[in-house]
C-alpha positions as CSV (number, residue, x, y, z in Angstrom):
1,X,34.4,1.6,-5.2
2,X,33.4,-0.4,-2.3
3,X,29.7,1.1,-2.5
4,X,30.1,0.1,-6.0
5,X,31.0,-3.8,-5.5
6,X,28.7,-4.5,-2.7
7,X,25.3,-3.4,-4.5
8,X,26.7,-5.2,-7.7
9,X,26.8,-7.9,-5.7
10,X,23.3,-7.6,-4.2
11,X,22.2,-7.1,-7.6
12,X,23.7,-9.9,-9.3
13,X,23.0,-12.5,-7.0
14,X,20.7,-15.1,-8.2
15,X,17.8,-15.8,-6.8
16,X,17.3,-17.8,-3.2
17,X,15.5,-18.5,-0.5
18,X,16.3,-15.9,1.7
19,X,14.4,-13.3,-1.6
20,X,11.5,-15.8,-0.8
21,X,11.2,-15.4,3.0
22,X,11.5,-11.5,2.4
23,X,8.7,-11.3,0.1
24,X,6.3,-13.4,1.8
25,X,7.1,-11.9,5.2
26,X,6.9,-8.2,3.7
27,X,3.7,-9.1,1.8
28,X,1.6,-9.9,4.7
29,X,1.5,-6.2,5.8
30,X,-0.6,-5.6,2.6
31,X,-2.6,-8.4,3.5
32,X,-3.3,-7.2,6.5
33,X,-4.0,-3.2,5.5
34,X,-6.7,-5.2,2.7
35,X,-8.1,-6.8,5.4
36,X,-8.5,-4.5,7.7
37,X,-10.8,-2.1,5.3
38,X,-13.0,-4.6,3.8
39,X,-13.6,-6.2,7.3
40,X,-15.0,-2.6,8.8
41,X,-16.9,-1.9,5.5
42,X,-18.4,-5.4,5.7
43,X,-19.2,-4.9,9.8
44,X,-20.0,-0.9,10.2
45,X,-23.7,-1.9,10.1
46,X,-22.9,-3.7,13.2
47,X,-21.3,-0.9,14.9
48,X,-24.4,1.9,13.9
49,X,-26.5,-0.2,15.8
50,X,-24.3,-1.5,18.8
51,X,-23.2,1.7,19.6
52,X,-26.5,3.5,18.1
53,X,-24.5,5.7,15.7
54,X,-25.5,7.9,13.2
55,X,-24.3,8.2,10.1
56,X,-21.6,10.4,10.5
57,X,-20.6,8.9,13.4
58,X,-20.1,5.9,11.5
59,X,-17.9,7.3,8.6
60,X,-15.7,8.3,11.5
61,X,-14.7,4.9,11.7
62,X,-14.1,4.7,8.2
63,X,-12.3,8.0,7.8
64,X,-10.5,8.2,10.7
65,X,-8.3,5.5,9.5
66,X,-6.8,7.4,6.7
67,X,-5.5,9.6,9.1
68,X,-3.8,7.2,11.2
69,X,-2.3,6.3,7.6
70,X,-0.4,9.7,6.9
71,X,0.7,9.8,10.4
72,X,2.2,6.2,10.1
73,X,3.4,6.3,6.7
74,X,5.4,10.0,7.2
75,X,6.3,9.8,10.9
76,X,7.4,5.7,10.7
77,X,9.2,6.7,6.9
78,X,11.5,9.1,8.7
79,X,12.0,6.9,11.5
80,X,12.7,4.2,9.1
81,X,15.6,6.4,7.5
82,X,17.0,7.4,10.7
83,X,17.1,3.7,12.8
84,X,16.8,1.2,10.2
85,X,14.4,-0.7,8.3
86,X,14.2,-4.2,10.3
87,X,13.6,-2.1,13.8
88,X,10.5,-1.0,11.9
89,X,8.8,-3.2,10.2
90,X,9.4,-5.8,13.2
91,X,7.7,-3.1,15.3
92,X,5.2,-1.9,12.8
93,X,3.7,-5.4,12.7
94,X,3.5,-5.9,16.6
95,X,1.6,-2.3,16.6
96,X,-0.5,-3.3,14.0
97,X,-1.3,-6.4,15.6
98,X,-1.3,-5.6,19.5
99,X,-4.2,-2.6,18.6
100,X,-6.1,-5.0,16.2
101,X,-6.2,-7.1,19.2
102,X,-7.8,-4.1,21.5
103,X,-10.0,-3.3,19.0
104,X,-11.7,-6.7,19.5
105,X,-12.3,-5.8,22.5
106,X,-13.5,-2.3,22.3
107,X,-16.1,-1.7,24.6
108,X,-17.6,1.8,23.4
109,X,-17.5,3.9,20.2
110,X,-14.6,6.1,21.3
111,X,-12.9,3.3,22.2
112,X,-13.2,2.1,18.4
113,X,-12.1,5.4,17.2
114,X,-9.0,5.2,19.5
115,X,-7.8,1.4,18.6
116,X,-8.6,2.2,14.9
117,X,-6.1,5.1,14.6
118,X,-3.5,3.9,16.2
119,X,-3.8,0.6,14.3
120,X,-3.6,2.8,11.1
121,X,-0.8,4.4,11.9
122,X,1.1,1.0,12.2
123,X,-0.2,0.0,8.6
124,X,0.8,3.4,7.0
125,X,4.2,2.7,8.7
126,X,4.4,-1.0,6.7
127,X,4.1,1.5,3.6
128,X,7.5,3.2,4.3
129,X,9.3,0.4,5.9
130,X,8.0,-2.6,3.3
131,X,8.5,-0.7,0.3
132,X,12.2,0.9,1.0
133,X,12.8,-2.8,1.9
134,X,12.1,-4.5,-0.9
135,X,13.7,-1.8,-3.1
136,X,16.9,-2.4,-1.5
137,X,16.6,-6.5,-1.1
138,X,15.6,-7.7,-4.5
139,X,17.8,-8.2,-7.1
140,X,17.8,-4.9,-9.9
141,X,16.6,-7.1,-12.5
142,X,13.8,-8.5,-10.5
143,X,12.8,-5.7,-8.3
144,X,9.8,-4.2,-10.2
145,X,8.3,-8.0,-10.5
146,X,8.7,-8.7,-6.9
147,X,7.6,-5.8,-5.4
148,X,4.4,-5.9,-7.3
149,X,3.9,-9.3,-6.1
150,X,4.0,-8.1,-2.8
151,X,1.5,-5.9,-3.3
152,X,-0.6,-8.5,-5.0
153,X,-0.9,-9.9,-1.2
154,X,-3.5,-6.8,-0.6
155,X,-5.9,-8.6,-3.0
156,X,-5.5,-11.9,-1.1
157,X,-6.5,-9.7,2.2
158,X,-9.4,-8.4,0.6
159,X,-10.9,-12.0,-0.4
160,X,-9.9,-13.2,3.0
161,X,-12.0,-10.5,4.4
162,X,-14.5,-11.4,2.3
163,X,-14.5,-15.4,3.2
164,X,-14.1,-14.8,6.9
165,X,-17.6,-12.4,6.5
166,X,-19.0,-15.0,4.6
167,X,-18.6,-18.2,7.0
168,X,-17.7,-16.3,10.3
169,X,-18.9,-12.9,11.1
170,X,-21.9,-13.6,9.2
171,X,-22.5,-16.9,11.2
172,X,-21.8,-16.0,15.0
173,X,-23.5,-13.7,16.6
174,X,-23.3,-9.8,15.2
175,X,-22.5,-8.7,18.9
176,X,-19.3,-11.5,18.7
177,X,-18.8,-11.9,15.1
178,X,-17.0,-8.5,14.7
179,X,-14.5,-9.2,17.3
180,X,-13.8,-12.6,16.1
181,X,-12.7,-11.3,12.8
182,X,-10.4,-8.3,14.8
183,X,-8.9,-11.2,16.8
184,X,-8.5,-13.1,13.9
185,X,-5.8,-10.5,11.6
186,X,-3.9,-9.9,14.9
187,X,-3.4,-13.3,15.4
188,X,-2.0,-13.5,11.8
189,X,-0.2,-10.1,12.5
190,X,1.5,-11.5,15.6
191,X,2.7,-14.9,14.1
192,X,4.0,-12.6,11.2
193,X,5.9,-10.6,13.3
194,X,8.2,-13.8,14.3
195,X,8.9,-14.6,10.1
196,X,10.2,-11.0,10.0
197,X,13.0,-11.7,12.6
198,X,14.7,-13.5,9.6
199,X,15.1,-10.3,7.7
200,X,18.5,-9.0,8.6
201,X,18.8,-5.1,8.5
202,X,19.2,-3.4,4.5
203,X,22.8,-3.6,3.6
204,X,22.5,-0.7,1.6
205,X,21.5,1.8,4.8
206,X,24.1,0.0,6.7
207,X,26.7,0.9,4.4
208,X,24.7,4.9,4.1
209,X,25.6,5.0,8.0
210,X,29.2,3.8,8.0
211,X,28.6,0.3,9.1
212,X,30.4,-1.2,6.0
213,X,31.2,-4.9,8.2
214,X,27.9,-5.3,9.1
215,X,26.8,-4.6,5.4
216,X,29.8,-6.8,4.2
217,X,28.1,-9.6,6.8
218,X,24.2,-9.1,5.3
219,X,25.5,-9.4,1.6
220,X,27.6,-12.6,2.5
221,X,24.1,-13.7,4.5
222,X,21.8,-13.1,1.3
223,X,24.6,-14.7,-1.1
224,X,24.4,-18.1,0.6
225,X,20.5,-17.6,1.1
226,X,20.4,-17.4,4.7
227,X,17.3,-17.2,6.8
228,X,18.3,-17.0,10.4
229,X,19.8,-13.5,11.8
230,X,20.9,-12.6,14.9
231,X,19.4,-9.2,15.4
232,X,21.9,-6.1,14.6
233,X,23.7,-4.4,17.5
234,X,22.5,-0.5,18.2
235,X,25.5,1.3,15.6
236,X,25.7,5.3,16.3
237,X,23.4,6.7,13.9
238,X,25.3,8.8,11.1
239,X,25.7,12.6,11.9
240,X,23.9,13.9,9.3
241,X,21.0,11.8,9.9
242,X,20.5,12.5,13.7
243,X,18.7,15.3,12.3
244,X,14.6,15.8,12.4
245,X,11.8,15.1,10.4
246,X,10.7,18.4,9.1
247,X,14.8,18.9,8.2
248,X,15.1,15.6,6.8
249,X,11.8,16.6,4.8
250,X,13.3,20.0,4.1
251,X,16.5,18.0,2.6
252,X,14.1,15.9,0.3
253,X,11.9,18.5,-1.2
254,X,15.3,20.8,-2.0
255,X,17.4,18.2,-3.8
256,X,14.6,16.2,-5.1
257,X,11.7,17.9,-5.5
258,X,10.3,16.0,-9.1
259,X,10.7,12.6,-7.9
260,X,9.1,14.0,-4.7
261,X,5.9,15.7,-6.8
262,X,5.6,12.3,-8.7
263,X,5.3,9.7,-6.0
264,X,1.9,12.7,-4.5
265,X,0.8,12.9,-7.6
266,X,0.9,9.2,-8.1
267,X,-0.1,8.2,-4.9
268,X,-2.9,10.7,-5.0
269,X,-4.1,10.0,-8.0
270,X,-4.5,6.1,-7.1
271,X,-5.7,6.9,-3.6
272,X,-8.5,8.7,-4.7
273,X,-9.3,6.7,-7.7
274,X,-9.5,3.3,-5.9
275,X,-11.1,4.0,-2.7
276,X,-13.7,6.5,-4.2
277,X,-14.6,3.6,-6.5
278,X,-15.1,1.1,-3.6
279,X,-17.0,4.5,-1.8
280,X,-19.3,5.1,-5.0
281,X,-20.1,1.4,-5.2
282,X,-21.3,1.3,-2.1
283,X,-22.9,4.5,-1.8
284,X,-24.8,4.5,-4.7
285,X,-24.2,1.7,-7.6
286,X,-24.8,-1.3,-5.7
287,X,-28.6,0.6,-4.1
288,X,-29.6,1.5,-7.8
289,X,-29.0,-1.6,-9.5
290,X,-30.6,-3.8,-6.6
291,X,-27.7,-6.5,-5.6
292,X,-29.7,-9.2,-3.3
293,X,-28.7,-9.0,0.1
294,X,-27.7,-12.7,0.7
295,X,-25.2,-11.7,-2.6
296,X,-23.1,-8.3,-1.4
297,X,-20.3,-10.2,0.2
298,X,-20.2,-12.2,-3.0
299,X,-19.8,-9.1,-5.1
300,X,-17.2,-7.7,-3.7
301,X,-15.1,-11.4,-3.7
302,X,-15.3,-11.7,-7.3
303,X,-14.1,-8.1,-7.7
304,X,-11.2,-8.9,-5.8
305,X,-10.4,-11.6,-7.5
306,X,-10.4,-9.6,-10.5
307,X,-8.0,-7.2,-9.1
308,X,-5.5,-9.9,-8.1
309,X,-5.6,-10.9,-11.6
310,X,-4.8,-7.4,-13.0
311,X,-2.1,-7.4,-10.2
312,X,-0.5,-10.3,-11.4
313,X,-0.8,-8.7,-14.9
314,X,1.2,-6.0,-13.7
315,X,3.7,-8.3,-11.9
316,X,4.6,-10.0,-15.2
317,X,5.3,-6.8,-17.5
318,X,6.6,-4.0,-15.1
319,X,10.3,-5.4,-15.8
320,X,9.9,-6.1,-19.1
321,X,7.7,-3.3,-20.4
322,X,9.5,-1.0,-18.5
323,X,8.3,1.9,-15.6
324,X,7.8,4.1,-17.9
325,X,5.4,2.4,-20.0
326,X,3.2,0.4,-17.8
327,X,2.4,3.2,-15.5
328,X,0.6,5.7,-18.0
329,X,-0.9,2.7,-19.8
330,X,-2.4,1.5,-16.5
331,X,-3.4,4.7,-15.3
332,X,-5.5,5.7,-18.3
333,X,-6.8,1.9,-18.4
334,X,-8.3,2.5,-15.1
335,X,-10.0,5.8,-16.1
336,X,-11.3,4.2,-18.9
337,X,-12.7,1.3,-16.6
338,X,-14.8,3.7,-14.6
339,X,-16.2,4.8,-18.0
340,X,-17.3,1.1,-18.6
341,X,-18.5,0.7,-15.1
342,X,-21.0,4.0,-16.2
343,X,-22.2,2.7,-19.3
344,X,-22.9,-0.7,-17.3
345,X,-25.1,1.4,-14.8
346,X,-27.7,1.9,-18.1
347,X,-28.5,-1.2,-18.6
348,X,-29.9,-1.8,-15.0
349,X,-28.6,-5.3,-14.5
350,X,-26.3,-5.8,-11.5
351,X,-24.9,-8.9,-13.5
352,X,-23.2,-6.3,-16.1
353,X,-22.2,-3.5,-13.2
354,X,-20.8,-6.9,-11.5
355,X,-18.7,-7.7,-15.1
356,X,-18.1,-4.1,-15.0
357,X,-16.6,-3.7,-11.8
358,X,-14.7,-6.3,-11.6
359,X,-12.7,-5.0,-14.8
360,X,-12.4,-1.4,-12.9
361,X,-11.0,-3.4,-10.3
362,X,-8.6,-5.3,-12.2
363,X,-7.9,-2.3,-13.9
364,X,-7.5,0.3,-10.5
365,X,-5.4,-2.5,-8.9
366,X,-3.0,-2.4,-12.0
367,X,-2.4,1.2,-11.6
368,X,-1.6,1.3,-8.3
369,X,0.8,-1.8,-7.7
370,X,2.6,-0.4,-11.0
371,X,3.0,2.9,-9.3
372,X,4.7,1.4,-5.7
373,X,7.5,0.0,-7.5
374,X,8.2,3.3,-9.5
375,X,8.4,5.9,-6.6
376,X,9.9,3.4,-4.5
377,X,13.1,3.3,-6.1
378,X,13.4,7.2,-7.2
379,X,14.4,7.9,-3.8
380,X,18.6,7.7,-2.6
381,X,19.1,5.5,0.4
382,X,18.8,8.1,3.2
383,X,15.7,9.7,1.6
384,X,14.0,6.4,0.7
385,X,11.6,5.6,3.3
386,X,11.2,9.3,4.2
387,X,10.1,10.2,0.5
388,X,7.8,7.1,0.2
389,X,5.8,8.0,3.4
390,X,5.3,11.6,2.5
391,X,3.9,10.6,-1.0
392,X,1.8,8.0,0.7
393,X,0.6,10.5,3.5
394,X,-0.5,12.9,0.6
395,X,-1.9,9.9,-1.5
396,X,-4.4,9.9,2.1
397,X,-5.6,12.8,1.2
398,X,-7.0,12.0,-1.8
399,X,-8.7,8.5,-0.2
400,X,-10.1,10.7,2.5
401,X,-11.9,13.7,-0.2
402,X,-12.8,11.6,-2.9
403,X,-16.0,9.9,-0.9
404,X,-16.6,13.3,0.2
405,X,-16.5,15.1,-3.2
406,X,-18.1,11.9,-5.0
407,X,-21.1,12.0,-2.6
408,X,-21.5,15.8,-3.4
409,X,-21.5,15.8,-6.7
410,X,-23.6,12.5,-7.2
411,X,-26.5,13.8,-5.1
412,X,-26.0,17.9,-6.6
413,X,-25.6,16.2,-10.3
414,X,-26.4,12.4,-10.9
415,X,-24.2,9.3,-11.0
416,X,-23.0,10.2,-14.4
417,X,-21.0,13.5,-13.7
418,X,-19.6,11.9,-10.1
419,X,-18.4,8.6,-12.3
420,X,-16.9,10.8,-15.1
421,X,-15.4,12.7,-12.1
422,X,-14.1,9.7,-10.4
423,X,-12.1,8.4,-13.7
424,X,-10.5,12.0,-14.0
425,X,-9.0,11.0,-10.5
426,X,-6.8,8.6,-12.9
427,X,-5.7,11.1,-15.2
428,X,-4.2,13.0,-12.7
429,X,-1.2,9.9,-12.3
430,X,-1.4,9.6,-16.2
431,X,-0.4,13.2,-16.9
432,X,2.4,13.0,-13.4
433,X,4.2,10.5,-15.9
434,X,4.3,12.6,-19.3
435,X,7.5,14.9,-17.7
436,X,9.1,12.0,-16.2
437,X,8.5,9.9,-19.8
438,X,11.1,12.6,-20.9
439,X,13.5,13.8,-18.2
440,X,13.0,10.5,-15.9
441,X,15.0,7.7,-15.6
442,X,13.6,4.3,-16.2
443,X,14.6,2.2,-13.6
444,X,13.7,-1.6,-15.4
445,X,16.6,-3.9,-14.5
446,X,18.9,-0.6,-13.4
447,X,20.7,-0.6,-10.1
448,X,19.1,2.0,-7.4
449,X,22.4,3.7,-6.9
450,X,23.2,4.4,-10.8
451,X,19.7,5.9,-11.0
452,X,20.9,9.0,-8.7
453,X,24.3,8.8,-10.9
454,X,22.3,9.6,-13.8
455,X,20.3,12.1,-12.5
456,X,24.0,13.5,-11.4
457,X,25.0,13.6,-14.5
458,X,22.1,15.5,-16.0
């Protein structure tokens, strides 16, 4: 009963300023993950001939940041279940931004490899951390909205990459310019880090560990909108969660092992769907269709700001379409904007790819802030942050194979088969959905603790 009062409480409260401060402090971790990729995609031209690399050497610095990723996301999501939220995303940010630093002032190719990885893995643990946090924060009736709006700051990152190309890196120096923008997201990273230390810890995994005062104290905190927190004293850490991350893994895949399969399948899907886009475009689209040099960075703005539209799209229906509905609809959108970007490829004019990409975009970035939301909230309390960061580590996956297989089977078959290939990527999440469209639970405007009652009851 007292489990019961408290989340209605968190639930029903209208609202404040303290939601505010959560979601813009949350949302710059996205900003800074969008950042980070488009600023080394914009710059690896610079490193091939700093360092003399060759090619594969080069994708190493693309690639080897997925794998930082599904360290972060899976290792940090567990830690994130056992110790707390706050504790991590306070110290995924200062990771983030203390290696961003160093990697400004990497001073050989393995030292690039080194500061990239271990800056990934403190964006893959924002995945965890940010996401369980907003879940358990944000009002029910709100909470699909909200998160997606946080994820809507990854668009922002990727046209702030592509402005600070535009009038810095391209400007300076190429031997200074790179470092510049490096310097540049951990200064924002580290200024970030001091607007997080108004976040107070998640009531909700206070109360999971038998710290009820302290969750009593956070509710009473949000209610009156506060923004100023002491931070939380180091409470024992429940028995039952002082076990490890394979057991705690072990406990997720036996008692949930659906919502587990959707938030992969989802994650993969989307993973490999919008990164082998951005992959293909690079690799091939924009070569054959002859973008002007000076124009490139200008490309890639104006398919951003299409995505932030199709994001904000998203944002406005998710809680009143429902989970259930907007996922699948996005999902098979998305395929079928990889089929226009195809047909756009025929008429030979980068103006129409440029139209056409920028509705893939819009339509990609749709399908994936609609699935956060959804997997976020399947999870209980103690399994949240643990079961988002293994679906995002096995969404890596399919960011780090689809370039690969893309590559393959464009220069085996022709662009055709590899784009026809890259929307299937979408169906994938589409088809995910059709069981849980019948035995799921739709979790528009529904509390995150009566959505493990119902599946209780079933």
């Amino acid at each position: 009963m007292q489990r019961t009062a408290m989340t209605r409480r968190l639930d029903g409260v209208r609202w404040n300023r303290f939601h505010t401060t959560v979601a813009l402090a949350l949302g710059v971790g996205w900003l800074l993950d969008a950042f980070e990729v488009t600023i080394v995609g914009n710059v690896i031209g610079v490193f091939k001939q700093l360092w003399h690399l060759s090619n594969l050497e080069a994708s190493w610095v693309l690639s080897i940041w997925f794998a930082g990723l599904m360290i972060g996301a899976y290792g940090f999501g567990f830690l994130a279940d056992r110790f707390g939220r706050r504790r991590l995303f306070l110290l995924t940010l200062v990771l983030y931004g203390s290696f961003t630093l160093l990697t400004a002032a990497a001073w050989s190719y393995g030292a690039l490899l080194a500061f990239r990885l271990l800056t990934a893995i403190g964006v893959g643990a924002e995945y965890s951390a940010i996401n369980s946090a907003i879940a358990e924060f944000i009002p029910a009736r709100s909470r699909g909205r909200t998160n997606a709006a946080v994820m809507n700051f990854w668009s922002l990152g990727a046209i702030a990459a592509a402005l600070v190309t535009l009038y810095l890196v391209n400007v300076l120096p190429p031997q200074y310019g790179w470092r510049v923008a490096f310097g540049f997201g951990a200064l924002v990273a580290l200024s970030t880090a001091l607007m997080r230390r108004s976040i107070p810890e998640s009531p909700r995994w206070l109360f999971e560990q038998g710290r009820v005062d302290e969750a009593e104290q956070v509710v009473q905190g949000i209610e009156q909108g506060r923004t100023s927190w002491q931070a939380p004293a180091s409470g024992a850490v429940k028995g039952d969660a002082q076990r490890g991350v394979w057991a705690q893994t072990r406990e997720l895949l036996r008692r949930h092992p659906g919502r587990v399969a959707l938030g992969c399948a989802l994650d993969f899907s989307e993973a490999a769907g919008y990164y082998g886009l951005f992959a293909f475009l690079a690799l091939f689209i924009l070569p054959a269709v002859h973008v002007p040099d000076g124009f490139a960075p200008f490309f890639y703005l104006i398919g951003n700001v299409g995505a932030l539209v199709g994001g904000v799209v998203v944002m406005l229906v998710l809680d009143r379409a429902g989970r259930k509905s907007t996922v699948p609809v996005f999902y098979l959108l998305a395929a079928g904007g990889v089929l226009v970007l195809a047909a756009s490829m025929r008429t030979g004019s980068w103006v129409w790819v440029l139209a056409a990409f920028t509705l893939a975009n819009l339509l990609a970035t749709g399908g994936w802030i609609s699935a956060y939301p959804t997997f976020s909230e399947i999870f209980p309390t103690e399994l949240r942050a643990t079961g988002i960061g293994l679906s995002v580590a096995v969404g890596r996956l399919g960011a780090f194979a689809a370039p690969l297989v893309l590559t393959a089977v464009a220069d085996r078959y022709g662009m055709l088969p590899a784009l026809l290939l890259l929307a299937s990527f979408w169906l994938i999440g589409a088809a995910a959905m059709l069981p849980w469209l019948r035995w799921g639970i739709e979790g528009r405007g529904r509390a995150l603790e009566s959505m493990m009652a119902a599946e209780g009851a079933r």
